[in-house]
Structures are given as C-alpha cells and as structure tokens.
N, C-alpha and C positions, 0 to 999 in steps of 0.2 A: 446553338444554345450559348447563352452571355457566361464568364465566369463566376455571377453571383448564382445563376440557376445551377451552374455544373454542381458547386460546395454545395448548395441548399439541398441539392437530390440527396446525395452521400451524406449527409448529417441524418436526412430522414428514413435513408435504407438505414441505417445503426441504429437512430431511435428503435426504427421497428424492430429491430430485433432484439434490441434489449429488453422492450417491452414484453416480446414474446417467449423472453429466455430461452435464445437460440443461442445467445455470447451468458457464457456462468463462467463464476469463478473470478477471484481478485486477478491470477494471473492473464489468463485470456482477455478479461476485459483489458486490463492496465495496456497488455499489446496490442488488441486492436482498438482502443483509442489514441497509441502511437500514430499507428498506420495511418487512424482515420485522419487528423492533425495535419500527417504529412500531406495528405493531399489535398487537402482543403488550403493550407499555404500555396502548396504548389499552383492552384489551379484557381483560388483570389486573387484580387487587384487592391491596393489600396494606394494611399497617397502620401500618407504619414504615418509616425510609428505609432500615435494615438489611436489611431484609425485602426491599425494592424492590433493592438491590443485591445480594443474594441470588441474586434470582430472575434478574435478568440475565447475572449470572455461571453461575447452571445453564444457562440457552440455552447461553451463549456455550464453554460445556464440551462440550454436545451437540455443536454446528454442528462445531468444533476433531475431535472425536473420529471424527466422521461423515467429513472430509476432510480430514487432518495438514496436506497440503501446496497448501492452498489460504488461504495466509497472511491474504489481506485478510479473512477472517469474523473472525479473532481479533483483528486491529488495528480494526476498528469497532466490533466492541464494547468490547474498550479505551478507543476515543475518548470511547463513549456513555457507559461508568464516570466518563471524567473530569469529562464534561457533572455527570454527577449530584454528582458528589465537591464539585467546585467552586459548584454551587447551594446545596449543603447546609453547605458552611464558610462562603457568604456570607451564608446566610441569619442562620447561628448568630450571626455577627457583627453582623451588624444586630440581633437578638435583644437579644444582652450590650451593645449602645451602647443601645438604648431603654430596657433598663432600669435600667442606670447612674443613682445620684443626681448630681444638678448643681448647683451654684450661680449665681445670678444675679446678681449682682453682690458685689464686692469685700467691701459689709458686711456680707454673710450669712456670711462668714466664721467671724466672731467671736462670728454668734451661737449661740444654744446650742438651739435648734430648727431643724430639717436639714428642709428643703422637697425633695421631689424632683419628679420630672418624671411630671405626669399620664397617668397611661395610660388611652389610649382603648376605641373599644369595641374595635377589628381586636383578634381573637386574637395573641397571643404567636406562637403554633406556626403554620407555615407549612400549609394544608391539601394534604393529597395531591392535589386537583386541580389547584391553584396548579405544584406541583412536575410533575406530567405532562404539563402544560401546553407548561411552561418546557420539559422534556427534548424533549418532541416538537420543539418548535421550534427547539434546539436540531440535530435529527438532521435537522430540513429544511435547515439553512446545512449541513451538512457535506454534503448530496445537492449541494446546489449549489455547495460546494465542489469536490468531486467532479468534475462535468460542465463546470466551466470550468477545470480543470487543465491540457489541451491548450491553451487560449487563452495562460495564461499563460506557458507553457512556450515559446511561441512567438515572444513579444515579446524574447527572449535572440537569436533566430537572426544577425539582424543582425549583433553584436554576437562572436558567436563562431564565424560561419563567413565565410570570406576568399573572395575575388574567382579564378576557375580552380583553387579549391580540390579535391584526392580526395577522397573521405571512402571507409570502409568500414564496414560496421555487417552483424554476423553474426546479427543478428536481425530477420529481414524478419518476423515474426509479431506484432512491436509496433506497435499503432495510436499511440503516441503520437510512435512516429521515425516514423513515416509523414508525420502533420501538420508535428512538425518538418520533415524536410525539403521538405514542399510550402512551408511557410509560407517557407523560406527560400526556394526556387528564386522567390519574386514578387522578391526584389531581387539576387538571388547567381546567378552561372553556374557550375557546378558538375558533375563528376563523381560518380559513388556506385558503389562495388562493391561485392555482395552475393556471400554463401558460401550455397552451395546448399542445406547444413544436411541434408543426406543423413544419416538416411533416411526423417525425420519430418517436416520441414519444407518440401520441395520444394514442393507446389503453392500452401504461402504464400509463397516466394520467386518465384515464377513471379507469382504477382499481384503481389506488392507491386514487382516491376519494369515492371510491366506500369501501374501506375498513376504510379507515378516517369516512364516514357516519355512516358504522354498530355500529363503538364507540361512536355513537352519539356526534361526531364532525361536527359542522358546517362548511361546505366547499364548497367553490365556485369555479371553471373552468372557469378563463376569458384570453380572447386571446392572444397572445403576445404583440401586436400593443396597448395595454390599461396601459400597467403594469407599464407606468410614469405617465398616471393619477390617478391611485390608490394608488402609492406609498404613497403621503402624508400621507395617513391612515394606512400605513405597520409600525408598531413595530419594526419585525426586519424579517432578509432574510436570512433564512436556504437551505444554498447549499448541495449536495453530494458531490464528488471529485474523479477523477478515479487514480491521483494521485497527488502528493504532490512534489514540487522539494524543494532543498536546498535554494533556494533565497527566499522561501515562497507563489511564486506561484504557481499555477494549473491546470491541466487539466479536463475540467469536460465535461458535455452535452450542446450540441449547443443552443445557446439563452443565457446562463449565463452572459457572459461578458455585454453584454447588460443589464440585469437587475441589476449587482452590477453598470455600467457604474449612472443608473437610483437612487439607493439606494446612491451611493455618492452626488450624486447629490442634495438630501432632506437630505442627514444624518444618514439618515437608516444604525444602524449598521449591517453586517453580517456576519454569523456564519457558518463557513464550517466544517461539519460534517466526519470524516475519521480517517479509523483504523491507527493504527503506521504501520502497512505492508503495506499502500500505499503512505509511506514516503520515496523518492527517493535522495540518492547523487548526483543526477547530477544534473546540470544545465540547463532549456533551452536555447542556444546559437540560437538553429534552432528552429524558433518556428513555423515556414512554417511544418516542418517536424512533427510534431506533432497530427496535426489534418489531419482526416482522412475524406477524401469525399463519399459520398455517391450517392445511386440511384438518378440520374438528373429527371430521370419521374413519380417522386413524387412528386417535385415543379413546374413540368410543364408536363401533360401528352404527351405525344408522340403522343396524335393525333393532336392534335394542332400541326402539321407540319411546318404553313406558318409562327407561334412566332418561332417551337423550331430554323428554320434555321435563325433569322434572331436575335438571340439575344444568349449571352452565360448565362449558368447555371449553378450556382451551389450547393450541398447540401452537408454544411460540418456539419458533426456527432460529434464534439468535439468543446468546445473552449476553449480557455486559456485565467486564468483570470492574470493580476500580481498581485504580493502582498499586493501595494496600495488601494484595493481597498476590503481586506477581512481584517477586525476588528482583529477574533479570530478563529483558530480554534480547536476544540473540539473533542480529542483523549479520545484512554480508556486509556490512563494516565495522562489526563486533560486538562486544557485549556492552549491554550500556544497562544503568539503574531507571527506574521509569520514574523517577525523579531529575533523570537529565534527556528525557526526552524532547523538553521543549528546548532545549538547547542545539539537537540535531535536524527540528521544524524548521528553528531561525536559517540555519546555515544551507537550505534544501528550498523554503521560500520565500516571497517575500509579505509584508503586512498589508498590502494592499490590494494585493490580491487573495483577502482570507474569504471575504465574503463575496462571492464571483455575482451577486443580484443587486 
C-alpha cells in the first residue's frame, strides 16, 4: 500500500466514526484528531512545505465537512498549520541570516574585497524529515497541552469562588465544571444548583449531582422553568462551552442562553469554563447553522398523535450565547474578558488558515 492510500484509509476510519458518533465530545475529538495528524504526517510523502500544508488542509476540510459542528477538528488543525507556518518562517529566517555577508571587524570596511561568512557542509534547505520531526513534536505538547487543561483551570477556583457561596451552572454535561467544582469544594463550602436540561441532558445532570454529593457538596436539581426565580440567590453562573469564536461568543448546551438571558438580568456574573483548544477563529455569521436539532419525540412523544400533527416541534441540542452576556472566561491560561478574545486567536493562529476551503 503507497503512503497516499495508507493516510487516505486513516482519515476515512475517523470520518466514519465521527459520522457515527463513536468519537463525542470537544475533549476526545480535539485528542484524537492529534493522534490522527500525527500519523497521517508520519506515514505521507511530500516534496515541499506547500505541498505539506496542502495536504493538511485537505484532511482538515475532510474531518470539518464529515462533522460541521464538531468545532475542535478544525481548531487543531488550525493549531497544527501554525506549528508548520511558524517552523517554516523561522527556518527561512535562519536561512537569510547564514547567508548574509559579514564583516569582521571595523577595517574590513574600507576594504575593497568583501569576505563573507563560510558556509558549511549542513544544507541551506531544511530537510522534510528535520520539519516532520519538529511538527510531530510539536502535536505531542499540544496533546499534552490538552490533557492538563482541567489542572489548570483549577488552580483559579480559590480565587474566584467565595466562602457559602450558590453557584448554578446549566451544564452538568462538562467535565471540566465538574473538576472545577471538585477542585474547589477541597477548600470552599459551597452550594451548586443544577437545571435538569430536559430533555436531552437529564441522566448527565443526575450523575453530575450524584458525583457533587459524594464530595459532600450540597446540591440541588431544580427545573428549567424556576432558574429566574432563584437567580436572585445565585452568586455566580458557571457554564461549559463546546466552543468559543473570535467575537467572544459561544456555543454551549441547550437552555444556556436563557439562563445567562436570566443572570443579566439580576447581575449575576458569569463564568464560562473552556480549554484554549475550543477557541475558534471564525466568526458566527450563520448562527442558524450552528445549532444542531435533535430527536422531536422527546419533547413530545409520538404517541400523542392528535398534538404532534397539529403543532411543530422542536429540540435543539446547542445554543449560542453572545458575548454580552458572559463576564469572563476562565482558560488554562487564565482569565481573560470575551472582549480580548480575539486577541488570544491571533497569538494561537494564523489568518490564512481561517478558512481551511
């Protein structure tokens, strides 16, 4: 088998499984589109670095097309472009300084034969195994970026959660407010109220209270329809985020936008919780396209025949909040205003790679 059929096989085991959502989850995806990168380097040929960024941009069109709203496939490969981008202007640069002439001292000046600087035997031109090297290694600190993101996210709790403080967080399906709140309940006493998230999300709000109790965190389960009369007594309101765009809004779990809607409303600040790998360059323009519907006969069973023909349904799985309406949010590399959002995109990609089609 040639090394364009080896990658070609391995892009379309991952499609299919994406497709079949067998890989969920920002976290899990974002690692195993690491993975899948690394091998796909490993086990292509190319000739030039155009060529190499080419061919990572066709995956990364593949994986995007195969599952729209499965954000963190296009933000890693993004990241991996930058890796490349950045290797191949520093190399250039080293390049154009070696072979720069030079003088040695002050009287070589004036003289009228130009000495330059000996070149050895190392090639000029960086070898494509030197560069896949470097990118590979590069995609292993971003795995491992990755996998310590809940640590750091965690070393904040102190810090921004109070002594008999409420909290409410309408996303019990994020593992990474989960760890936050364990991580604070080791020094903080605290309450937590969780929205049932009816009619998608119930038997993860049922765990994720169920795991808040064993830490001997007090925690209550109250329903969607209540969470503007209880606001008054909410502290503050910890969201998850499945991702993050450049204008500072987000896409999270259905019911959100309604509860920050709620939390502005009294003042309540809130606090959206998310790694830097579900920080995305782009914009939402379409924000219809975004959110993804779900099963109709979970808000209204199908036996009930004589409502479902006589009314439309619907159950959407996502909402998107804007940026108005979230305080701060709280990366493993800190707190930042979703007003300087696009200022942490620049520094993480680059603009030529925003739009990978």
């Amino acid at each position: 088998m040639s090394s364009t059929q080896k990658y070609e096989v391995l892009v379309d085991s991952f499609i299919s499984k994406l497709k079949r959502r067998q890989i969920t989850g920002s976290y899990n995806v974002a690692t195993a589109t690491c993975r899948l990168l690394m091998r796909v380097i490993s086990s292509s040929r190319w000739s030039s670095t155009e060529e190499f960024i080419n061919l990572i941009r066709g995956v990364g069109c593949k994986l995007i097309d195969a599952q729209p709203r499965e954000f963190a496939t296009g933000n890693i490969v993004r990241r991996v472009l930058a890796i490349i981008r950045d290797e191949v202007s520093e190399d250039s640069i080293t390049q154009s300084a070696n072979n720069a002439p030079y003088n040695t001292s002050m009287f070589q000046l004036l003289s009228t034969t130009h000495t330059t600087k000996p070149q050895g035997t190392q090639a000029t031109k960086q070898p494509n195994q030197d560069l896949r090297s470097v990118v590979i290694q590069g995609i292993r600190e971003l795995i491992d970026e990755i996998a310590s993101v809940h640590e750091n996210i965690e070393l904040m709790t102190v810090d921004l959660i109070h002594e008999n403080e409420v909290l409410l967080t309408p996303t019990p399906g994020s593992q990474t407010v989960l760890n936050f709140l364990l991580k604070a309940s080791l020094k903080r006493k605290f309450t937590v109220l969780i929205t049932e998230c009816y009619p998608n999300d119930i038997n993860e709000c049922h765990s994720f209270a169920k795991k808040l109790a064993e830490m001997n965190i007090e925690t209550v389960i109250i329903p969607d329809s209540t969470v503007f009369a209880v606001m008054s007594r909410v502290g503050k309101v910890l969201i998850g985020a499945r991702s993050v765009f450049a204008n500072g809004g987000c896409v999270t779990a259905a019911g959100v936008a309604t509860v920050c809607e709620c939390a502005k409303e009294h003042r309540t600040p809130v606090f959206a919780v998310a790694g830097l790998y579900k920080f995305s360059p782009t914009y939402p323009f379409d924000r219809d396209s975004l959110i993804e519907v779900g099963n109709s006969g979970k808000v209204l069973p199908y036996e009930d025949s004589d409502l479902v023909g006589k009314c439309e349904v619907t159950n959407p799985l996502f909402d998107y909040v804007v940026p108005e309406h979230i305080d701060i949010y709280i990366t493993n590399i800190g707190g930042f205003s979703p007003n300087f959002i696009y200022r942490i995109v620049l520094d993480n990609y680059k603009a030529e790679d925003v739009q990978l089609g």
